[in-house]
C-alpha positions in Angstrom: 125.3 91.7 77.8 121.7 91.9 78.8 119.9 88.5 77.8 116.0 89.4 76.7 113.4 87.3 78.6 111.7 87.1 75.1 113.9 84.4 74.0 115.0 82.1 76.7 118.2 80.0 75.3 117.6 76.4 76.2 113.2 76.5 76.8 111.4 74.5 74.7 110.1 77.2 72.1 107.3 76.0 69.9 104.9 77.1 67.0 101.3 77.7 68.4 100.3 74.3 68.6 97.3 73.2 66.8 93.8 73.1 68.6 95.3 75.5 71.7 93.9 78.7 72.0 96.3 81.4 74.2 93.5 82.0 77.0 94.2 83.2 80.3 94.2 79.4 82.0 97.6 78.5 80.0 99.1 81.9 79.9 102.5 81.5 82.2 105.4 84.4 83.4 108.7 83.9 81.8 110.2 83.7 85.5 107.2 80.9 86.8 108.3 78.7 84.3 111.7 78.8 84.8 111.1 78.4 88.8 109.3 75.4 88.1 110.5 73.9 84.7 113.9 74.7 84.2 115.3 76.3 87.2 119.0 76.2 85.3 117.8 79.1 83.5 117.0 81.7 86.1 120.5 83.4 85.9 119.8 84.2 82.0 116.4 85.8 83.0 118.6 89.4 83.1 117.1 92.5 82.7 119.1 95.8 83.1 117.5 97.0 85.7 116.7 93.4 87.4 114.0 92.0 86.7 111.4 94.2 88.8 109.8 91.8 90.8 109.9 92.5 94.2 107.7 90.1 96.0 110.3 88.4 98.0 108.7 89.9 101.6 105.3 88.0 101.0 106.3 85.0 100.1 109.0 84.4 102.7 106.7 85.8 105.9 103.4 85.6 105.0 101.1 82.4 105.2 98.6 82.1 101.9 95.5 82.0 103.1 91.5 82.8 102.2 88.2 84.6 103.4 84.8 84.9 102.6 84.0 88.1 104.1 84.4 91.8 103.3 86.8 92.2 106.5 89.0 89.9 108.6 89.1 90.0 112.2 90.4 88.4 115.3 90.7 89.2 118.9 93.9 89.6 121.5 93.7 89.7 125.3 96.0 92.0 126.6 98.8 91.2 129.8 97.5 89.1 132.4 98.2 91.5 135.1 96.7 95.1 135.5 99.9 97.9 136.5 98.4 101.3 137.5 100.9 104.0 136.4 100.9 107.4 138.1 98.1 106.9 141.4 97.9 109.6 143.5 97.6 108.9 147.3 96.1 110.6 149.9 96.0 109.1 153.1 94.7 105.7 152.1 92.6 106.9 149.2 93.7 105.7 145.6 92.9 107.4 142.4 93.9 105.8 139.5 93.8 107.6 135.8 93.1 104.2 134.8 90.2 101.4 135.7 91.6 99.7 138.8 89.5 96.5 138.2 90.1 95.6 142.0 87.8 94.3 144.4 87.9 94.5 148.6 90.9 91.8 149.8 93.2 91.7 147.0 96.9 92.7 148.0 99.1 95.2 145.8 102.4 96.2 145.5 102.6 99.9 145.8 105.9 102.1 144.9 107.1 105.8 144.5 109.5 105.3 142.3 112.2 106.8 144.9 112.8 105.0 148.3 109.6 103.4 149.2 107.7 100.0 148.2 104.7 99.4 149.9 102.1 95.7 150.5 98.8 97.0 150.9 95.5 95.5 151.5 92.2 97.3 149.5 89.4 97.5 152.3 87.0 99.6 149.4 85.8 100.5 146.3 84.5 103.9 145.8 84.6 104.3 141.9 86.3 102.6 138.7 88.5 105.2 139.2 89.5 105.2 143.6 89.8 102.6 145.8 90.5 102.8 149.7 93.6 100.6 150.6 95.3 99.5 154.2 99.3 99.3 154.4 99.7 96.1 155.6 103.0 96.9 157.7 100.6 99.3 159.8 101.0 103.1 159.7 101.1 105.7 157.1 102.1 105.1 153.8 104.2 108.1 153.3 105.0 108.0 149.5 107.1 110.9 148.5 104.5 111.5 145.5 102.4 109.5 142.8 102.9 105.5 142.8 102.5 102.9 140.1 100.1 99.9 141.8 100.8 96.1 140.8 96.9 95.5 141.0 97.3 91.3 140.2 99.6 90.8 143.2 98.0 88.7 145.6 95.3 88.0 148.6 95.4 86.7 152.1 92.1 84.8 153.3 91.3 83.7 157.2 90.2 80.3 157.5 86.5 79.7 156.5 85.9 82.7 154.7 83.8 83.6 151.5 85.5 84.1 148.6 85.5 86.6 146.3 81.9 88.0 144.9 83.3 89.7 141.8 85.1 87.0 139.4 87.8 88.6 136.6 86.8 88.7 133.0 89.2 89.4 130.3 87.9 91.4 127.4 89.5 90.6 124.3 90.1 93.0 121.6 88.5 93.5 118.6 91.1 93.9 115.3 89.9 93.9 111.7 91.5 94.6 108.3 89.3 95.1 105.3 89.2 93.7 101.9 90.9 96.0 98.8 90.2 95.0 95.2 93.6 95.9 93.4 93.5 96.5 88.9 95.5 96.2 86.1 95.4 96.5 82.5 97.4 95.7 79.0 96.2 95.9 76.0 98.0 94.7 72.6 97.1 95.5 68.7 95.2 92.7 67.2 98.4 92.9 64.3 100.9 92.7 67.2 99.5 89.6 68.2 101.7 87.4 67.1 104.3 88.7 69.2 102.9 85.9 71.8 105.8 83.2 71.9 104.7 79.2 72.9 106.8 76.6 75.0 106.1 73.2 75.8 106.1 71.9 79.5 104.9 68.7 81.4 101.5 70.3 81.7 100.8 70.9 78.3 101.5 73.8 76.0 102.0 77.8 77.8 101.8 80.9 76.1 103.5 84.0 77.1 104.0 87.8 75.9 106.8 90.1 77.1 105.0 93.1 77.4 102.0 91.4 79.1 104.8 89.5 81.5 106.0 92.7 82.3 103.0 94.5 83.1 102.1 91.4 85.0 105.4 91.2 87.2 104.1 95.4 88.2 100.8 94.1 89.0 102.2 91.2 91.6 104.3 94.6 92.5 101.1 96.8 93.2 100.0 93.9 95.7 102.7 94.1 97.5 103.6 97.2 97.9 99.4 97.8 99.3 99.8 94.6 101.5 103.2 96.3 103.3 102.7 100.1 102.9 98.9 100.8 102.1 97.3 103.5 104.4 93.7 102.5 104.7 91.5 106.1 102.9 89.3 108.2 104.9 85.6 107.4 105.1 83.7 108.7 101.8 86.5 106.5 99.6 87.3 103.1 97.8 89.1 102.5 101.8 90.8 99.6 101.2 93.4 97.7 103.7 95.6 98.7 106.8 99.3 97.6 105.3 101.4 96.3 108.0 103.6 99.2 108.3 100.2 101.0 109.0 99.3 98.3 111.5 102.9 98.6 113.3 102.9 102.0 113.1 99.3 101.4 115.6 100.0 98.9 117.5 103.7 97.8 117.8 106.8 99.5 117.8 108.5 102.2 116.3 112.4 102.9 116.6 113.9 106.6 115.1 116.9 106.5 113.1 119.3 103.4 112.1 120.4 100.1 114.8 124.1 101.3 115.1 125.4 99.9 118.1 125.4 96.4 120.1 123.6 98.5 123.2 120.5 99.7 121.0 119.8 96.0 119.2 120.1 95.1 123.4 117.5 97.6 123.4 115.3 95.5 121.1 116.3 92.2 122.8 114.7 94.1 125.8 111.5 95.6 124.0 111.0 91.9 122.4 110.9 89.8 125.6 108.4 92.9 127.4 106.1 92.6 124.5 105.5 89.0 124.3 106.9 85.5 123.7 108.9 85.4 120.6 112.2 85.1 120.7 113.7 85.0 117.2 113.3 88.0 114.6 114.3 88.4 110.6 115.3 91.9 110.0 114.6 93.6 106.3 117.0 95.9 105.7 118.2 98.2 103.3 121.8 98.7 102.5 122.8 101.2 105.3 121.3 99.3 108.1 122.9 95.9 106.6 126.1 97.9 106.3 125.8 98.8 110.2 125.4 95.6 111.7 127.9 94.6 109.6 130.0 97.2 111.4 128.7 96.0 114.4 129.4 92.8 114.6 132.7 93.6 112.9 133.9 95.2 116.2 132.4 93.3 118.9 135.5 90.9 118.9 138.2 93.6 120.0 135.9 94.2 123.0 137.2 91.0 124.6 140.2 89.9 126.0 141.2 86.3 124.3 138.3 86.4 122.5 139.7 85.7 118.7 136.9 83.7 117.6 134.0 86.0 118.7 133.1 88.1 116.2 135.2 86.4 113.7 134.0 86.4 109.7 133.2 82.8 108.7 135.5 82.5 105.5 135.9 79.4 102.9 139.0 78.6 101.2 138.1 80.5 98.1 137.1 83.9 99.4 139.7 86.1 100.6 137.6 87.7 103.2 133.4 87.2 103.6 132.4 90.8 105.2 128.7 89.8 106.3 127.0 88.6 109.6 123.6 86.3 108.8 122.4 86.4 112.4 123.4 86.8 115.5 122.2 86.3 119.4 121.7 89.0 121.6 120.7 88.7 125.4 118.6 85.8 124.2 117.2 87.0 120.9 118.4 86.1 117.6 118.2 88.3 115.1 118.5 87.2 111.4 119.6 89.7 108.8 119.1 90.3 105.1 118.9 92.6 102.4 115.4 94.3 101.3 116.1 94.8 97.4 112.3 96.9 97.4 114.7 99.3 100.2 116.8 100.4 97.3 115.1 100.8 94.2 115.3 104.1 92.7 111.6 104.1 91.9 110.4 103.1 95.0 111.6 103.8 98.6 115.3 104.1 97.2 114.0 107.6 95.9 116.0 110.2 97.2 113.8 112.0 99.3 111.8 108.8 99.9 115.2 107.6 101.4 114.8 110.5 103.9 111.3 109.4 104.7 111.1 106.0 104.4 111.9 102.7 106.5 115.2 101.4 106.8 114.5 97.9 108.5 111.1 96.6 109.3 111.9 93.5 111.9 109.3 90.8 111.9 109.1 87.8 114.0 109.4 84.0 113.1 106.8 81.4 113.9 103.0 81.7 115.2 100.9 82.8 118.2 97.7 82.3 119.1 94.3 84.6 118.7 91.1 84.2 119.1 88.5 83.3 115.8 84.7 82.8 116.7 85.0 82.3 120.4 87.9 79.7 119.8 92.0 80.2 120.8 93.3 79.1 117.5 97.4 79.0 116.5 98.3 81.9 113.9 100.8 82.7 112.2 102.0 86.6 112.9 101.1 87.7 109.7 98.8 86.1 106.9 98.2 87.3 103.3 94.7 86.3 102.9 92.6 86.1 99.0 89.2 86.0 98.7 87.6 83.1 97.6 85.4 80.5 98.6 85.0 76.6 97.2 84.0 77.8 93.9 86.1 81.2 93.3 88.9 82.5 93.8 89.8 86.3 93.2 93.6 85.4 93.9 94.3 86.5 91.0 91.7 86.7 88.2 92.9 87.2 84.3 90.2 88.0 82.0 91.0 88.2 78.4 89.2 90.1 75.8 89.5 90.0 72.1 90.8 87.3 69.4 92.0 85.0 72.0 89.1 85.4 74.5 85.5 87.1 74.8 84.6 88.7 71.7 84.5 92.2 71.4 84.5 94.7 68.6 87.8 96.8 69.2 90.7 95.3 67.3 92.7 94.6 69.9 93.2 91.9 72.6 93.1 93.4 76.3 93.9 91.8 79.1 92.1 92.9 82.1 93.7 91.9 85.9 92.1 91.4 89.2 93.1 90.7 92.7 90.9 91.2 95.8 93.1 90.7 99.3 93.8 91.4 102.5 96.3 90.8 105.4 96.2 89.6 109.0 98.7 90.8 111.5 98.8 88.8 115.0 100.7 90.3 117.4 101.6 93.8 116.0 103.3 94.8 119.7 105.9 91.9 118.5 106.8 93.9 115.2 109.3 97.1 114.9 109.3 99.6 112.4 112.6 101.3 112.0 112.5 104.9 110.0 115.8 106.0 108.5 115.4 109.2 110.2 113.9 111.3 113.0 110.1 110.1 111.6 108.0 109.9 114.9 107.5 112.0 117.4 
């Protein structure tokens, strides 16, 4: 039996109550009234295909937040210490591919990659690029071929000495995501009008039409599915917003193929404490990837001796056997695992070919780090779903109605026209992973 969300058993149903026009201010969704009026009733919202929403990823790791601004920006200072990858060396003359950034007396850490690790002193500069450096065991270096350089090592200083001329600066960098103005329309017969169904809540009378419910529940939808997988346009278009896949996909990391084994989620453990602080991750994942770590975790227990317990399924009294991990904790890390309905929808990345394309986990980190906002370090949450609006206005979500029950206009018909304007902010993108379902990047 599929239960229609046009007549909720149990809700309050009225007439159109006398004096109350149906505008856009006491229009409410089906759903939002039974989230906050009559929770009791969420299990007889069925639809046969579900009811479409998909909006679960925003709400559960995003902060709600504003702007004023066409774009949003913030800065990140990179690692504290400068590595130079791949110097050549000849004799005592460095040349980096890289900027050294280092200045006469500082101490590196030189090594070939092969037998040798070398302390040298730099006596030089000659360019951005080559520096002239001492070993400080005496002698030739005799490096077997190009050496990576630990540049922020150290200095040695005889007593009553200058120090150094040249002082370190740190030059942040410069991220911005841009503003996208997201539509949507319904429009209704003035003779089908009175279609619209009434119920009474603490707040005073609400309106609400299944059609226009529906085409709102696509519209939350459309904002989603921008804020995650939107690929900002070329110049010369409406550009729009980086999603965060997009931003990922730039700045963080990408992994080929499904997690399938205990050594690769290591893997990530390892990637996760390289790339910065956090130590705890939620994974969104579709059903193949669940169904792997639940493989995974399945079969970690026969790997030790006595180990009965590790790896065991948590079972209550009721359930014959519960086949699902929740999290787990690996070489420090803890992962936490759950399903991405949006994953396996037919119509969206559940599509066939879509499913060969298309992500099959996108692991996101819990809790805040910090960035820096108009010259200050300020705490931030690792991503942000930002509206624009200032004290006066807010484009959250703007529903304008046209017609009988709003602005006048000659068409017989009442349209309902719907506007959103937002962006997102991702902090930290190195501390995010995208993993495709397939061989995706090269």
């Amino acid at each position: 039996m599929a239960l229609l969300d046009t007549n909720l058993s149990g809700v309050a149903v009225i007439d159109q109550p006398g004096g109350v026009n149906a505008t856009a201010a006491n229009f409410i969704d089906p759903y939002d009234y039974a989230m906050i009026y009559q929770p009791e009733l969420i299990p007889q919202l069925h639809m046969a295909n579900g009811l479409g929403k998909i909006t679960g990823f925003m709400r559960l790791t995003g902060t709600d937040g504003s702007y004023a601004a066409d774009q949003v920006q913030h800065a990140e200072e990179f690692r504290l210490h400068n590595i130079l990858k791949d110097v050549a060396v000849v004799g005592t003359t460095f040349t980096s591919p890289t900027a050294h950034n280092l200045r006469p007396g500082d101490v590196i850490k030189v090594s070939d990659g092969l037998t040798i690790e070398r302390q040298a002193t730099v006596e030089s500069i000659t360019t951005t690029l080559q520096f002239e450096a001492s070993n400080d065991a005496g002698g030739a270096f005799g490096f077997g071929g190009n050496v990576d350089v630990i540049a922020d090592f150290s200095n040695s200083w005889e007593k009553e000495t200058e120090n150094f001329t040249t002082p370190r600066r740190w030059s942040p960098e410069i991220y911005k995501n841009y503003s996208q103005i997201i539509k949507e329309v319904y429009r209704i017969p003035g003779s089908d009008m009175l279609q619209d169904m009434w119920v009474q809540t603490n707040d005073g009378p609400r309106w609400f039409n299944h059609e226009l419910m529906r085409t709102s529940a696509l519209f939350d939808n459309k904002i989603e599915l921008t804020n995650i997988f939107f690929e900002r346009k070329a110049a010369g278009n409406a550009r729009g917003m980086k999603g965060v896949v997009s931003q990922v996909e730039e700045r963080g990391n990408l992994v080929n193929e499904y997690i399938t084994t205990i050594d690769e989620l290591s893997g990530i453990s390892k990637r996760a404490k390289q790339q910065g602080t956090c130590r705890e991750f939620t994974v969104w994942s579709d059903h193949q990837q669940m169904a792997n770590f639940r493989v995974m975790m399945a079969g970690v227990n026969a790997g030790y001796v006595n180990g009965a317990h590790y790896g065991a399924f948590s079972n209550s009294k009721d359930m014959a056997l519960k086949l699902d991990f929740s999290s787990v904790l690996v070489d420090g890390v803890t992962f936490h695992f759950t399903p991405w309905a949006l994953l396996e929808d037919p119509t969206l990345m559940g599509n066939e070919k879509f499913g060969a394309t298309g992500i099959g986990a996108l692991i996101v980190p819990s809790g805040g780090t910090y960035a820096q906002e108009n010259g200050n370090t300020v705490s931030k949450p690792y991503l942000s779903i930002l509206y624009r609006q200032d004290g006066n206005y807010s484009r959250r979500k703007e529903i304008k109605l046209f017609g009988p029950k709003g602005t006048a206009q000659s068409l017989d018909a009442q349209t309902t026209e719907m506007l959103t304007e937002c962006t997102n902010q991702l902090v930290g993108a190195n501390n995010f992973f995208v993993v495709r379902r397939g061989v995706f990047y090269s």
